[in-house]
MARTI-48666 format. One record per residue: residue number from 1; residue in three letters; x, y, z of N, C-alpha, C, O, CB in turn. Coordinates in steps of 0.02 Angstrom, whole numbers. Glycine has a CB too. Layout:
N
[rec NUM, Ala, [X, Y, Z], [X, Y, Z], [X, Y, Z], [X, Y, Z], [X, Y, Z]];
...
***
This chain:
110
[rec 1, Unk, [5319, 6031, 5537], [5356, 6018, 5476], [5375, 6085, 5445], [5337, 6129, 5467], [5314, 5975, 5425]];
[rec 2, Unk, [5426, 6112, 5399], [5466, 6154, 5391], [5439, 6175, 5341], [5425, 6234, 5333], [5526, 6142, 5390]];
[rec 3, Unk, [5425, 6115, 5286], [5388, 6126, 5242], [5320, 6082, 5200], [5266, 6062, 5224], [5431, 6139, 5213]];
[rec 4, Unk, [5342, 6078, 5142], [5302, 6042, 5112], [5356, 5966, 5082], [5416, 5962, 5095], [5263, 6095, 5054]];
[rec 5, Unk, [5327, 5926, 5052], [5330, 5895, 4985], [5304, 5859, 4961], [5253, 5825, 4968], [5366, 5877, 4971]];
[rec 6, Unk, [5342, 5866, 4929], [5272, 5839, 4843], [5329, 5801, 4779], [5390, 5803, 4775], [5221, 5953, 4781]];
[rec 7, Unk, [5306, 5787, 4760], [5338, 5732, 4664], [5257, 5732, 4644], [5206, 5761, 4664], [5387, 5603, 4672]];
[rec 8, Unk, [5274, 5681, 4594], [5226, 5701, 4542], [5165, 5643, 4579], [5109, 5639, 4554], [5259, 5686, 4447]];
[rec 9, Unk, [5185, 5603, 4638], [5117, 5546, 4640], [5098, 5577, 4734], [5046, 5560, 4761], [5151, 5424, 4627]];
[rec 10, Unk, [5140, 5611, 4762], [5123, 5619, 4824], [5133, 5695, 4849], [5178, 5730, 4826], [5160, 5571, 4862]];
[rec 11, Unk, [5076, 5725, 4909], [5109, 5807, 4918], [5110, 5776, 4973], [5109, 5714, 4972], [5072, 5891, 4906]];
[rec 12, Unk, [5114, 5817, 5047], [5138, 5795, 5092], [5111, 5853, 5151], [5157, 5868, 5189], [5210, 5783, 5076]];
[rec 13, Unk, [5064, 5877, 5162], [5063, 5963, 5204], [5064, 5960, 5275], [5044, 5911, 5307], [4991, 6012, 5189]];
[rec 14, Unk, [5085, 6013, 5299], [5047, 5992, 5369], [4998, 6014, 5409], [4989, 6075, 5413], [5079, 5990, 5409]];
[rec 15, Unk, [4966, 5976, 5439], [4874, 6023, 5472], [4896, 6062, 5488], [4956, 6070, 5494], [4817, 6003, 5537]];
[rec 16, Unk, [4849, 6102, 5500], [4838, 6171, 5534], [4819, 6165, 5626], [4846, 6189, 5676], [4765, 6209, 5487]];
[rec 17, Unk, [4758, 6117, 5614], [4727, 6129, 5682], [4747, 6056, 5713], [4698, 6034, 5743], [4636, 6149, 5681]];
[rec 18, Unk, [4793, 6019, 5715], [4837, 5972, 5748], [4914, 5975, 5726], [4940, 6000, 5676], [4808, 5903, 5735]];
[rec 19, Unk, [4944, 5936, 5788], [5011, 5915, 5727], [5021, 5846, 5725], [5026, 5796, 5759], [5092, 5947, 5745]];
[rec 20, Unk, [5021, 5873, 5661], [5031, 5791, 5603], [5043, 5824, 5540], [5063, 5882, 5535], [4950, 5726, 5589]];
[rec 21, Unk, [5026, 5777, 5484], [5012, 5795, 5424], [4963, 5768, 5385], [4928, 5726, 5413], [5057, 5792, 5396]];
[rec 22, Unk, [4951, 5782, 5327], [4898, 5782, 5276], [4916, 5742, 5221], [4960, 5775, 5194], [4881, 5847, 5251]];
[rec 23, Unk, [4908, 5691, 5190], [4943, 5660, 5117], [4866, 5654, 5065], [4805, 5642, 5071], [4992, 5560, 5134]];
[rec 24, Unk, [4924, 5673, 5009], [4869, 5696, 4948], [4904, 5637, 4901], [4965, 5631, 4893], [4874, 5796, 4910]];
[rec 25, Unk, [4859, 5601, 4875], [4881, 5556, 4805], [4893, 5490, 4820], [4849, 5454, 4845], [4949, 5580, 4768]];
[rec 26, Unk, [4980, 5458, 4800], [4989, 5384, 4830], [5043, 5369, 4851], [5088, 5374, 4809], [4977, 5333, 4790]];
[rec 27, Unk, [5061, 5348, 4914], [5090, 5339, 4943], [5143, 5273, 4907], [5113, 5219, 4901], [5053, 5340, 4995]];
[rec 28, Unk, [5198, 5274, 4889], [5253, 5226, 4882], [5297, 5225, 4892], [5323, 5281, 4898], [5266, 5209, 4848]];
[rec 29, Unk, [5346, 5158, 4902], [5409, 5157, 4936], [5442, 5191, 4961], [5459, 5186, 5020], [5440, 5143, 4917]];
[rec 30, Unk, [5462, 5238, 4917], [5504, 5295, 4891], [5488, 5356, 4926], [5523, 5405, 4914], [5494, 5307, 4817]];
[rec 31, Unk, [5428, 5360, 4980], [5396, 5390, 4982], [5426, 5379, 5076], [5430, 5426, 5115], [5328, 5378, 4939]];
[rec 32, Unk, [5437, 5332, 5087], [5476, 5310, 5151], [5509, 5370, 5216], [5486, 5387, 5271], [5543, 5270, 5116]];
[rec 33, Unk, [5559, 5386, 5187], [5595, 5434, 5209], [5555, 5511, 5221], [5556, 5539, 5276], [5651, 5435, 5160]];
[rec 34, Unk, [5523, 5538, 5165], [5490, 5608, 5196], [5437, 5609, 5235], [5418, 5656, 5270], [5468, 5651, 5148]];
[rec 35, Unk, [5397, 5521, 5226], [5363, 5535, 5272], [5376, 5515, 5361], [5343, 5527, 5411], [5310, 5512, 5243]];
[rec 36, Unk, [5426, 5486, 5353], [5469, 5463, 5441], [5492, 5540, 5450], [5479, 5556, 5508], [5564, 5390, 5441]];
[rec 37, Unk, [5518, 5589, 5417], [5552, 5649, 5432], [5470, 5710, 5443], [5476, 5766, 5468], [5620, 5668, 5355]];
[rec 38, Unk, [5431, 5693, 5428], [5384, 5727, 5417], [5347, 5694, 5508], [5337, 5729, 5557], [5345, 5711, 5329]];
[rec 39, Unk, [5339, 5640, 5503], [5309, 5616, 5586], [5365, 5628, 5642], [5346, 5630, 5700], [5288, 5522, 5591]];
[rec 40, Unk, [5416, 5634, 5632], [5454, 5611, 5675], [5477, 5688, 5709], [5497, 5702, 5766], [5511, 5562, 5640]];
[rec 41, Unk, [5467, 5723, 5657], [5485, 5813, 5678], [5437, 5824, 5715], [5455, 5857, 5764], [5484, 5878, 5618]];
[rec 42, Unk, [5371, 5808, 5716], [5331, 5804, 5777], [5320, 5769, 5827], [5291, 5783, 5880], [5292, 5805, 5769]];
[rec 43, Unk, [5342, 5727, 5811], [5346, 5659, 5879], [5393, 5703, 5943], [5388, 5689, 6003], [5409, 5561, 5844]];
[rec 44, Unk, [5433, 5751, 5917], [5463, 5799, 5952], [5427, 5832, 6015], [5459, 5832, 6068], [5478, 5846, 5905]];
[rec 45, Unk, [5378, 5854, 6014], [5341, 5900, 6036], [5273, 5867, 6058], [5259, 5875, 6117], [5336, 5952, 5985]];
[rec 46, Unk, [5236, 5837, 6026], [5158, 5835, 6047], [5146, 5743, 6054], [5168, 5693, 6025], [5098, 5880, 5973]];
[rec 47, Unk, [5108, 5756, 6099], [5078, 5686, 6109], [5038, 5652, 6060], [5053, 5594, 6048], [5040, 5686, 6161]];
[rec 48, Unk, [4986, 5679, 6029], [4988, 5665, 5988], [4980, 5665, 5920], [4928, 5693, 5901], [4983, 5651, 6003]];
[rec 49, Unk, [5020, 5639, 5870], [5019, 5638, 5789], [4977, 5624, 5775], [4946, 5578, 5801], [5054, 5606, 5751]];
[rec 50, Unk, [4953, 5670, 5710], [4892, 5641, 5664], [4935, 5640, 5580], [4969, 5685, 5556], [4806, 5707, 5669]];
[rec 51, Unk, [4919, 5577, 5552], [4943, 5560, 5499], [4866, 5546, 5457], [4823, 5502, 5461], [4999, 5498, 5511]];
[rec 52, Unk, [4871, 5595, 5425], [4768, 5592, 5388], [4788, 5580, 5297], [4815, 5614, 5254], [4701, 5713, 5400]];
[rec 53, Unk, [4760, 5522, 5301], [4770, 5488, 5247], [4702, 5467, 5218], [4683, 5411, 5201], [4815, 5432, 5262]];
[rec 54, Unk, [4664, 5533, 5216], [4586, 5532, 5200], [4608, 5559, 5111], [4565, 5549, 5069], [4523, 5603, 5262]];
[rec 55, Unk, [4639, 5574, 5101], [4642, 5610, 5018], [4698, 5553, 4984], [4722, 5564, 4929], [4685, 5716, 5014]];
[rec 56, Unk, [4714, 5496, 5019], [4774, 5443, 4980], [4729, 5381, 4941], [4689, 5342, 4966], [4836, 5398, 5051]];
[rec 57, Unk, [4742, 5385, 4897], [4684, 5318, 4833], [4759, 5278, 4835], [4760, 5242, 4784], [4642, 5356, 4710]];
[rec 58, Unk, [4807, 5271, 4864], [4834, 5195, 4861], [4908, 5211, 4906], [4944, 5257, 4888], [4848, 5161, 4764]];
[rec 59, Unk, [4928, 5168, 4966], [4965, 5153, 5007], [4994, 5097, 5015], [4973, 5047, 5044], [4945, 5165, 5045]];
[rec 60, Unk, [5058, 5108, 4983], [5120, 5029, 4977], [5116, 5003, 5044], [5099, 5038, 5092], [5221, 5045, 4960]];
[rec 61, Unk, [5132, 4945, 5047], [5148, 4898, 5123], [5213, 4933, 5147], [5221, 4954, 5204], [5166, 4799, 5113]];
[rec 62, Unk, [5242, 4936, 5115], [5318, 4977, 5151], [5311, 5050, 5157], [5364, 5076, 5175], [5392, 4969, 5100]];
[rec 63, Unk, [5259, 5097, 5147], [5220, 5145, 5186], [5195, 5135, 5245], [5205, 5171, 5294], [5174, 5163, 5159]];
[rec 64, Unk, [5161, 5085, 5242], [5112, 5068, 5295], [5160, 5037, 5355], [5141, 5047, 5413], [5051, 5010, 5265]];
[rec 65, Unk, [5212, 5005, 5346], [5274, 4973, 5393], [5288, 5038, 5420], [5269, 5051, 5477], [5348, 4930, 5354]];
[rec 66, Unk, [5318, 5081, 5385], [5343, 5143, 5411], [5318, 5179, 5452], [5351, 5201, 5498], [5352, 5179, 5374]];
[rec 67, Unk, [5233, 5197, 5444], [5184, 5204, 5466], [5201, 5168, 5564], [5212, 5181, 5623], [5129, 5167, 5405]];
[rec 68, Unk, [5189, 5108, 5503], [5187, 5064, 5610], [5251, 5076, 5646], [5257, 5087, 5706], [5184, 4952, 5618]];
[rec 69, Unk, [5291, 5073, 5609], [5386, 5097, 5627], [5379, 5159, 5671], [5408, 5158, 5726], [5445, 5127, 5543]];
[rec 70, Unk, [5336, 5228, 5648], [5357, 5271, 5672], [5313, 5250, 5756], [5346, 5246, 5807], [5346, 5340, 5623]];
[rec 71, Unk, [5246, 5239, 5756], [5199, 5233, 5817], [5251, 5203, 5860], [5269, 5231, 5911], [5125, 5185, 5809]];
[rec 72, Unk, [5288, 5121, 5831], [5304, 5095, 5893], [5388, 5138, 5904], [5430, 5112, 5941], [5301, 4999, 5888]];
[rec 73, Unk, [5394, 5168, 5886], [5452, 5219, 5905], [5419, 5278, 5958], [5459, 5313, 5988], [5485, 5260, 5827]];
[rec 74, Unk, [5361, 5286, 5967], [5342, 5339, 6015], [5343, 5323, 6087], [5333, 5265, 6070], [5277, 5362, 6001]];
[rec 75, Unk, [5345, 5320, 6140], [5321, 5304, 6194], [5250, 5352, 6229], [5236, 5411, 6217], [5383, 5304, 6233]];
[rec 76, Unk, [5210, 5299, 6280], [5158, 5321, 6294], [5159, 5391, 6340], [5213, 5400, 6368], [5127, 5267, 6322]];
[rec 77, Unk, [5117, 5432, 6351], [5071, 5443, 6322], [5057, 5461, 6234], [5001, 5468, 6209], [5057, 5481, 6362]];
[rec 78, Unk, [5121, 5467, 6199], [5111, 5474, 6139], [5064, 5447, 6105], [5034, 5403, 6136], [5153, 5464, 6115]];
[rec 79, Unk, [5050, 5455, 6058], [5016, 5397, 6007], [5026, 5429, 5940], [5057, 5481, 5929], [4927, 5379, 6021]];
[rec 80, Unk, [4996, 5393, 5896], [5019, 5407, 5828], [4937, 5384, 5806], [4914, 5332, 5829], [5098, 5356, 5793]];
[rec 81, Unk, [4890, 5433, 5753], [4835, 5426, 5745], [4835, 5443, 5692], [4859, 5493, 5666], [4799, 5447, 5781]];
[rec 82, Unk, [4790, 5380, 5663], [4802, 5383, 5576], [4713, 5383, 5551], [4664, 5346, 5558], [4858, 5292, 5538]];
[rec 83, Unk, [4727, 5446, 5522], [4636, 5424, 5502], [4631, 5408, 5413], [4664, 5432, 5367], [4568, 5513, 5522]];
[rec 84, Unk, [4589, 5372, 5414], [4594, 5330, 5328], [4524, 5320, 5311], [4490, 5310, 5361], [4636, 5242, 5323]];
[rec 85, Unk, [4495, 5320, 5260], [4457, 5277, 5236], [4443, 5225, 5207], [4494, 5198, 5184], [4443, 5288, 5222]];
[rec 86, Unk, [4380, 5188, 5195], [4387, 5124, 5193], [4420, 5083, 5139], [4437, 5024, 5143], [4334, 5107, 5201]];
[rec 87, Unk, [4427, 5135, 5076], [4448, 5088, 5013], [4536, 5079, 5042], [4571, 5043, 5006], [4436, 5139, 4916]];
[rec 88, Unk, [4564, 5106, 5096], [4638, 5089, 5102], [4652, 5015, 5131], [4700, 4978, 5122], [4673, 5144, 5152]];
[rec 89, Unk, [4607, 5007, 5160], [4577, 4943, 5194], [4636, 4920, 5246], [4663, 4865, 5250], [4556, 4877, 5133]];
[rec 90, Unk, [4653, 4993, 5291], [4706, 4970, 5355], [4680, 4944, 5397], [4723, 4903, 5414], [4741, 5017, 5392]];
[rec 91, Unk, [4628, 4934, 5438], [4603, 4896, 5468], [4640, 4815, 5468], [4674, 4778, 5503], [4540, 4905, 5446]];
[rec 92, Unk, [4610, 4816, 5411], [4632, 4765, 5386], [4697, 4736, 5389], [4718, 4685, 5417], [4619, 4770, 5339]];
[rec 93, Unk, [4734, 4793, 5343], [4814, 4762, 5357], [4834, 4753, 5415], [4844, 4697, 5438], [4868, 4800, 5333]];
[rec 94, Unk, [4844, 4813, 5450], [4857, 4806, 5521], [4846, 4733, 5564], [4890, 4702, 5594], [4813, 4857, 5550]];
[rec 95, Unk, [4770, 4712, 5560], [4765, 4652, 5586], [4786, 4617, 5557], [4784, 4567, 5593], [4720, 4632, 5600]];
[rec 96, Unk, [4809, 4603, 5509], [4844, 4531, 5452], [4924, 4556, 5496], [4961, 4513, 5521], [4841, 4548, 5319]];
[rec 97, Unk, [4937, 4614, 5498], [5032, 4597, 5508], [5048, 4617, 5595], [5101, 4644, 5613], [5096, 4671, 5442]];
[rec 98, Unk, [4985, 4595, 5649], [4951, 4591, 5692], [4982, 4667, 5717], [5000, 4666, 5776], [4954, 4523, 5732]];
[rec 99, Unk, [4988, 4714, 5692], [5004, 4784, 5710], [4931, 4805, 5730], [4936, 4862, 5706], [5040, 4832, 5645]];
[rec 100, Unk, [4888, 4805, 5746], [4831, 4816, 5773], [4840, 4829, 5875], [4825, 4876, 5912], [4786, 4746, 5743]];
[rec 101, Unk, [4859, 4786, 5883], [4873, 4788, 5952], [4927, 4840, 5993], [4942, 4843, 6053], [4892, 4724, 5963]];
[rec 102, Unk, [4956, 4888, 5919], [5022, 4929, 5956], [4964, 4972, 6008], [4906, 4978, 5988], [5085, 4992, 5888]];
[rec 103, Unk, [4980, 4994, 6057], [4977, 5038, 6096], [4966, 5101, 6064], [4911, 5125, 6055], [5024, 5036, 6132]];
[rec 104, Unk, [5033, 5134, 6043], [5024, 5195, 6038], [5015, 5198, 5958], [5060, 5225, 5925], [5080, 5236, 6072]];
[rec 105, Unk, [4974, 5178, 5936], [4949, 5173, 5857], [4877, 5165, 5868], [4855, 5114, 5896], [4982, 5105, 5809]];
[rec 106, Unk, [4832, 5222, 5844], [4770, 5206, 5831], [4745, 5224, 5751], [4772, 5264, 5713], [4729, 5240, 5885]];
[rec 107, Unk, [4699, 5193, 5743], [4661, 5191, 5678], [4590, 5233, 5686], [4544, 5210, 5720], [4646, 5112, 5658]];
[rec 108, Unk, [4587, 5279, 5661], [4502, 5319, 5668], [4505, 5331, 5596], [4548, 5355, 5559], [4487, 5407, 5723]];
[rec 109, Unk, [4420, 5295, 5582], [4386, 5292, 5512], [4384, 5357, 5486], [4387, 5404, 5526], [4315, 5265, 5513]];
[rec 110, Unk, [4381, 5368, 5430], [4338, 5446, 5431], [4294, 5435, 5364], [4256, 5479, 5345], [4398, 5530, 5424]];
***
């Protein structure tokens, strides 16, 4: 990623020791677009993305679509690896909008 961003409810960085990125705060709608341009600049290059959503206290469903949007846009060996904790409760969603089963989408707790 080129750079950063940020507004006043979300920053956006990117790791250091993978490529992916880092999200700080809460993820909404609006929030759509930098983060598809933010996965997708790496979907370029590495197999695989880490999207670490260990510092996010609240994630819209149309985040979380986008989220699954970008994985099933990768092909294998890619994957797209999202680590969360439990109050986001993706597990969960995922299996309710049966996105659990994508392939190149995994879920690791942290």
């Amino acid at each position: 990623m080129r750079g950063y961003f940020v507004d006043e409810l979300l920053l956006i960085t990117p790791l250091h020791h993978a490529a992916g990125v880092r999200l700080f705060g809460e993820v909404v709608g609006a929030h759509k677009a930098p983060l598809a341009v933010a996965v997708t600049e790496y979907s370029r290059a590495a197999d695989e993305i880490t999207v670490d959503l260990t510092q996010v206290q609240y994630l819209a469903n149309s985040a979380l679509e986008t989220i699954v949007a970008l994985a099933r846009s990768l092909n294998p060996p890619q994957r797209l690896r999202v680590l969360a904790g439990p109050e986001l409760r993706i597990k969960e969603r995922l299996a309710a909008g049966e996105w659990d089963r994508i392939e190149t989408l995994q879920l690791q707790a942290a």
